[in-house]
N, C-alpha and C positions, 0 to 999 in steps of 0.2 A: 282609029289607032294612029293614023299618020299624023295628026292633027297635035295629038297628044305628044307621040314624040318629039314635033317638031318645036313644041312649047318646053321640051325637057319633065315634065307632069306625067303623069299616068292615069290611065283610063278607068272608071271606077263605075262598076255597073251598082247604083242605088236601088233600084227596084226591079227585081227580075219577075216578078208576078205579075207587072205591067205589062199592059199590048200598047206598044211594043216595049220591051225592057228599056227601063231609064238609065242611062249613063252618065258620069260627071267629068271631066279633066279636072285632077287636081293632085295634088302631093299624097300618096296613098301612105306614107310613117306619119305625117305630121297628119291628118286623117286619123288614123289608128292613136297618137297619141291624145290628143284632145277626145276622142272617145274613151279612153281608158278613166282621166282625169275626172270627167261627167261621173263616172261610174263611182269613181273614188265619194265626189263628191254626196255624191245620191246615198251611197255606202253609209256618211258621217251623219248626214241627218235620217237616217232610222231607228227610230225608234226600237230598243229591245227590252221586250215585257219577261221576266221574270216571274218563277211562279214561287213564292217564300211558303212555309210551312210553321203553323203555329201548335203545337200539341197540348191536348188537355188529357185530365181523368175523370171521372164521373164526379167523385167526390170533392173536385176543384172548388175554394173557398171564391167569396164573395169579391175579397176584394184583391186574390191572386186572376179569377176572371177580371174583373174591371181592367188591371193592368196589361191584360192577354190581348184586352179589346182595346184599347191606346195604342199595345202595338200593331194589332191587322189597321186602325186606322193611320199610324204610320206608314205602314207597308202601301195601301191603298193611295194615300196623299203623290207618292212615288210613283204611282202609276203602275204597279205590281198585281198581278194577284197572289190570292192567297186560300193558301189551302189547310180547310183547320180539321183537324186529326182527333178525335176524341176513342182515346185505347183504354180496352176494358182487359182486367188481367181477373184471371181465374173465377170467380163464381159471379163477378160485378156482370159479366156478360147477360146474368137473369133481366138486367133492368137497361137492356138497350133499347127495347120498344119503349119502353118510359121515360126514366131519367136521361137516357143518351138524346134520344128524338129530341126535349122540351129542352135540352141545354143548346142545343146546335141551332133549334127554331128561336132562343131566347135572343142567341149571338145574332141571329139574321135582323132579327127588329130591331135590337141595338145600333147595329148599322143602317139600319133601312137607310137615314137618310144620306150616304155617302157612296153604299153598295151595292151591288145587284146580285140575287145568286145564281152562279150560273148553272150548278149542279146541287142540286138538295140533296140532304142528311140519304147517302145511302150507308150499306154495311159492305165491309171488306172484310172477310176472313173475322178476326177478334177487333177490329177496329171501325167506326161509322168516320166518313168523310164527307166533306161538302166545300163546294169552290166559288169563293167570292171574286168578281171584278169590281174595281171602280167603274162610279157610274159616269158616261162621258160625257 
């Protein structure tokens, strides 16, 4: 401590889980601020994954699918996942084990080579969901 004062500095214990606890002499604001800035820094390069949502309906034509799959491969190129929603309204719900399953398994081959699933075609209430990442 006296060592410290006498430098004008402050005494900065770095590791207190150490035998014996390590301490540093140094400027403890200017310390703190250059840790702050690390932080900022570290802050700007991460990465933030977004989950987008694509929705279908059973009866979804040919080539409104194909444009649905251009955009999850948009979504995917971005580094996104994405989540594809296929909603059954009123009696279409008969043909979720069928038609719903083979459109959702169709969309996964489609992408095979850009995607991964992370969660297969399950059912939510009146809607089947399934969650694609890019493959990294």
């Amino acid at each position: 401590m006296s060592k410290a004062q006498a430098v004008g500095l402050d005494l900065v214990e770095v590791s207190a889980s150490a035998e014996p606890p390590v301490c540093r002499i140094m400027d403890y604001g200017k310390f703190r601020y250059e840790q702050s800035k690390k932080q900022a820094e570290a802050k700007k390069k991460q990465a933030v994954v977004e989950v987008k949502e694509i929705k279908l309906r059973p009866k979804t034509e040919k080539h409104d699918l194909d444009f649905k799959v251009r955009n999850i491969r948009k979504f995917l190129a971005q580094k996104n996942k994405v989540k594809v929603t296929l909603r059954f309204r009123g009696r279409e719900i008969v043909y979720a084990d069928s038609l719903g399953l083979e459109l959702l398994n169709q969309i996964g081959a489609i992408l095979e080579d850009v995607a991964v699933i992370v969660q297969p075609p399950t059912m939510e209430g009146r809607q089947m969901v399934m969650f694609v990442a890019p493959k990294s």
